[in-house]
N, C-alpha and C positions, 0 to 999 in steps of 0.2 A: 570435683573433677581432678584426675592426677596431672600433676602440675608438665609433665612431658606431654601429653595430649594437648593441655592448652596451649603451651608453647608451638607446638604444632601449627595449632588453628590461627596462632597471632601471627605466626611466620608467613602462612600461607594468604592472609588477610594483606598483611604488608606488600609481601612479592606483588599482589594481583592490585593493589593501588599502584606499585613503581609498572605494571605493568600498562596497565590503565592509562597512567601520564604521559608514557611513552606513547601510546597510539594517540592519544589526544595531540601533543607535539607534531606527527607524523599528518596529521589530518588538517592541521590547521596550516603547516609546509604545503601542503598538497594546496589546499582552499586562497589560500593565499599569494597563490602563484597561479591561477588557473583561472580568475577572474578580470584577467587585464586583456583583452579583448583585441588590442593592440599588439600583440604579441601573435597572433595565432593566424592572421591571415592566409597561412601554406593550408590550412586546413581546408580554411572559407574556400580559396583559391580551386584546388582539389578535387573538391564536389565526390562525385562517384568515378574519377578516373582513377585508376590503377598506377600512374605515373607519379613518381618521387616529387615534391617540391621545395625548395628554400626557402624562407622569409629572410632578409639580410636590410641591415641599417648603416647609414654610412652618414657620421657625426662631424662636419667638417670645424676646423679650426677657426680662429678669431679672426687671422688673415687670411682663408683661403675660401672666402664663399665662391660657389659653382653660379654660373647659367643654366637656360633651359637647353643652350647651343651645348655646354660640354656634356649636356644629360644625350642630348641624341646623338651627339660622337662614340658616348659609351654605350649607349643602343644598337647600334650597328655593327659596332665591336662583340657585342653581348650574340646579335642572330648571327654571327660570323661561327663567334663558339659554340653556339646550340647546333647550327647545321652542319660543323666537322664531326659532334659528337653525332651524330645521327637521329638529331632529335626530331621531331616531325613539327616544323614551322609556317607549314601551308595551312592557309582557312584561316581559322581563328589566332587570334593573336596568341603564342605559348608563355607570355608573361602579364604582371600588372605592376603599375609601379607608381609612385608620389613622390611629391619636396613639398617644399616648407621653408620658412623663415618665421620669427618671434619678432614681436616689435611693441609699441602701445604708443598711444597719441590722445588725444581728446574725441570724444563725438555727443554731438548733440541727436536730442531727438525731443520730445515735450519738454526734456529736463536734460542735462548734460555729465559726463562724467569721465573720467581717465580710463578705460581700457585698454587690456593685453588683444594684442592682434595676431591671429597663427594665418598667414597670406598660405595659401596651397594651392597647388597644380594635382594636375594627374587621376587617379581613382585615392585621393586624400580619405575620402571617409569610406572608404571599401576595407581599407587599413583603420582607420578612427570608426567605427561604428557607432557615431553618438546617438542615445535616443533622441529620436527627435518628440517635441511638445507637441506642435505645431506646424504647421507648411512642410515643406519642400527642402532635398539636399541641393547643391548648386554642384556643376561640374565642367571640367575645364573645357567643354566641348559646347558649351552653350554661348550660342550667338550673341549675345548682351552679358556683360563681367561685369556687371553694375552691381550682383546680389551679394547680400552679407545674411550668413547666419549669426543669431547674438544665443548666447548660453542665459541660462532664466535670472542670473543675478542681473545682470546687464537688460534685461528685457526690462523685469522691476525696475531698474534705475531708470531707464530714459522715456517707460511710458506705462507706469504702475499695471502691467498686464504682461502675460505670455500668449495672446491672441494675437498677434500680429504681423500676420503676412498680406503684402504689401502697403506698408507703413513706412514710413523713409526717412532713414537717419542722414546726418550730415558727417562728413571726415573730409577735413582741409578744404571746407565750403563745396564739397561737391559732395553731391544727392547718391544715396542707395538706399536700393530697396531691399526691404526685410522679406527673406525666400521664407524663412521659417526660426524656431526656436530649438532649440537642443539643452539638455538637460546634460551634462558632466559626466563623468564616471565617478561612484560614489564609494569606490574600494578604499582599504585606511591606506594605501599605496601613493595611490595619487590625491589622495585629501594631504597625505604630508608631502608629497613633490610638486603639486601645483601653487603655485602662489601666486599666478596672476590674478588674481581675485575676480574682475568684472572682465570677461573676453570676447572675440567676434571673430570667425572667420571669412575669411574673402577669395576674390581669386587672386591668385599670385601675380598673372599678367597684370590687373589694373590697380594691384600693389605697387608695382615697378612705373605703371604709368604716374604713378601721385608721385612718388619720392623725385621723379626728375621733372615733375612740373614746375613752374615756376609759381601756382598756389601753395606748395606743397615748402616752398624755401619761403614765403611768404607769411605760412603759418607757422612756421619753425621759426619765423626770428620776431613771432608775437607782433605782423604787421597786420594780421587779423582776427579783429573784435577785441584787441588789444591781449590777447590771452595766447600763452606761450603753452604747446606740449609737453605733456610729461616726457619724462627720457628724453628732451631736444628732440620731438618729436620722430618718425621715420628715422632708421638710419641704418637699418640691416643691409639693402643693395647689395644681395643675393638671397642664394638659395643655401640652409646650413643644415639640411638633414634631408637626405632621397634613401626610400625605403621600395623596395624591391621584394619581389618574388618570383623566383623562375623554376624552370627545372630543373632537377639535380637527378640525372641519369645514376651518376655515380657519387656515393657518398662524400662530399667534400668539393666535387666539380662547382657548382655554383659559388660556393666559397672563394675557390681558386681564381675564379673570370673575374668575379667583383677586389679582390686584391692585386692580381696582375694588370685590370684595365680602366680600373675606376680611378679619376683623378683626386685622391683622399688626401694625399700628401701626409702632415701629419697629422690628420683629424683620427677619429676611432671607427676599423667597423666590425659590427656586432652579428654576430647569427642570433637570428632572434628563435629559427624553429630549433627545438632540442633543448634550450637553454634553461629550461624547468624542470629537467629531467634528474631523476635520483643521481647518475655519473655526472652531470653538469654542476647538480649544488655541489655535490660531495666533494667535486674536484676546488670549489670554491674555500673552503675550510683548510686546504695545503697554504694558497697566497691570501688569506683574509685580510690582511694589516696591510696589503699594496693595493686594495679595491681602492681607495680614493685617489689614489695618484695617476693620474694619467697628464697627458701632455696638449693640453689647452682645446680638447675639444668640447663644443658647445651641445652640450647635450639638451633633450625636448626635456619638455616636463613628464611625458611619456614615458620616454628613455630612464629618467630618473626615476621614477616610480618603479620601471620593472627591478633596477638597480636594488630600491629599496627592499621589493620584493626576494629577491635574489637572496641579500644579504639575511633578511631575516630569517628566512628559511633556511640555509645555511646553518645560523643560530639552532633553532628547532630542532633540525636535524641533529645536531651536537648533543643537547639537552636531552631530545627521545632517546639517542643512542646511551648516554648516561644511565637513563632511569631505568633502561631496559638490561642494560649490562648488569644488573643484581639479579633480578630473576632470571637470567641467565646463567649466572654462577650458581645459583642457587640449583638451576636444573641439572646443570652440567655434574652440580657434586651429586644429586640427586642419582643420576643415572650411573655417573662414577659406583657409591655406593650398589643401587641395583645390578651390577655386572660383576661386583667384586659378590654381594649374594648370591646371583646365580650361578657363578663357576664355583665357590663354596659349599652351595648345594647339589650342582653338579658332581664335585669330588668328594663328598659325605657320604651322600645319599642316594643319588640317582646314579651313579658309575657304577658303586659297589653293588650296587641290586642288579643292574642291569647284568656286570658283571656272572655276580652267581645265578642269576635266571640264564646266561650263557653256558657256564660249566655244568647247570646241573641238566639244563637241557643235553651238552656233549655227552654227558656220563649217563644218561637216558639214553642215547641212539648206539652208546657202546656198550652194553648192557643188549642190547635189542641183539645186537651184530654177534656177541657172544654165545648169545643161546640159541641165533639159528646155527650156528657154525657147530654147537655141539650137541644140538636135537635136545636141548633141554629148555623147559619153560618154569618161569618162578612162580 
């Protein structure tokens, strides 16, 4: 084989691996970002209406936990600005929205153990989509806030089974019942951003009722069953992340309502819809090295996950764009080459023919014009 042919074939074999790594980069950015289920609620929200929507997060700081009273101040504030922009607020409700606070305490059940507690209000798992194992979601509009969901590491600990709805755990000697089990999110995002290990959801209301009970400062200073809480038991006493979705008439309006009326002070908040979007990483790779600094807000294990996600993909993106920028040049010289051939051929060989097939055609019709003109034929 002449050794320019095979050069050829090794050239073209390389290009199409750097080209290859680059799509795989590009795919696993995409895969990567698109499985966090938490994220996408404007979607869920959406359905088959035709109308714009927001998903937005709001991370509050170490000092500034909210109420559910400053959540409905900004509610009102919120339908205030939906109905000047002329959004249509009759009938159904035009938003949905959740909080939360992070805590962990002890709970018994057969067997006992230290769990992460996530207290939530509102349509919480409308946003958290956990699968469930077992039973039932619990929701802030149900008459009795006695129900806890446990995640299946925590289900295992306290009663070697994930079958257990209505079974009942203990938290600060008061009785709840097991609605159902939930299984995690199992993305490598949230495997590396979660680290409460054993967890339990509840309702937010009868979260706030324990922390100011007087069982609840009882069990915290170890005056019950002699055993002290993890973390000093409770001690969040508030709300440190309300996640919203509204409409967004106009690109940026929902954005604009939750910055100018929301009491965030100095916590972070995040548009969650868009933010996996090719302009969104790309824009991330300008400030990379200031992604960890922000200024004391308390973010989910959620939040950090997407974060994670964010960041990697970012990465990816960098990398795909690398491997692809050779078969790129490559093509670029490729075609450079093919247009310096073509106008070369062009001015060689295809002008000058073209050329004299013009003049000899002209010298054929005058030739023609001469012999009518003087009654003679060749």
């Amino acid at each position: 084989m002449p050794k320019t042919k095979r050069d050829k074939i090794i050239s073209a074999i390389i290009n199409g691996l750097f080209f290859l790594a680059a799509l795989v980069c590009f795919i696993c950015a995409y895969k990567g970002t698109h499985v966090l289920d938490s994220q996408f609620e404007a979607e869920r929200w959406k359905g088959e209406s035709d109308g714009s929507f927001c998903q937005l997060s709001c991370f509050m700081p170490a000092d500034g936990k909210l109420t559910v009273k400053d959540i409905d101040s900004f509610r009102s504030k919120m339908m205030q600005k939906l109905e000047e922009a002329s959004v249509d607020i009759t009938g159904n409700k035009p938003f949905v929205d959740c909080w939360s606070c992070e805590d962990s305490t002890k709970v018994y059940g057969m067997y006992s153990g230290t769990a992460s507690i996530i207290a939530c209000g509102g349509n919480f798992f409308d946003f958290h989509p956990l699968r469930l194992v077992t039973g039932n979601y619990f929701s802030g509009d149900d008459l009795m806030q006695d129900n806890v969901l446990l995640d299946e590491d925590l289900a295992w600990l306290l009663f070697g089974g994930n079958d257990l709805e209505g079974q009942v755990v203990y938290i600060f000697n008061e009785p709840f019942r097991v609605a159902g089990v939930v299984t995690r999110e199992s993305d490598q995002a949230t495997d590396k951003a979660y680290s409460g290990g054993l967890g339990l959801f509840m309702s937010y209301d009868k979260y706030m009722d324990l922390v100011s009970s007087s069982a609840a400062s009882e069990f915290d200073q170890g005056l019950s069953d002699g055993v002290q809480a993890s973390n000093s038991g409770m001690r969040a006493y508030g709300i440190t992340c309300y996640e919203v979705c509204m409409p967004d008439p106009v690109n940026g309006f929902a954005y604009g309502v939750m910055e100018s009326d929301f009491p965030i002070g100095r916590g972070e908040l995040v548009k969650n819809t868009g933010r996996f979007s090719l302009g969104s990483i790309a824009s991330l790779t300008k400030d990379f090295s200031l992604r960890s600094i922000h200024d004391g807000a308390a973010f989910s294990y959620w939040e950090n996950a997407a974060r994670y996600a964010e960041n990697k993909a970012a990465i990816l993106l960098v990398v795909g764009c690398v491997f692809l920028f050779f078969p790129l040049i490559i093509l670029l010289i490729l075609t450079v080459r093919s247009m310096i051939f073509v106008n070369t051929k062009l001015r060689e060989d295809i002008l000058p023919s073209i050329q004299e097939s013009a003049e000899e055609s002209i010298r054929k019709q005058q030739r023609k014009h001469w012999e009518k003109k003087h009654g003679t034929k060749s």
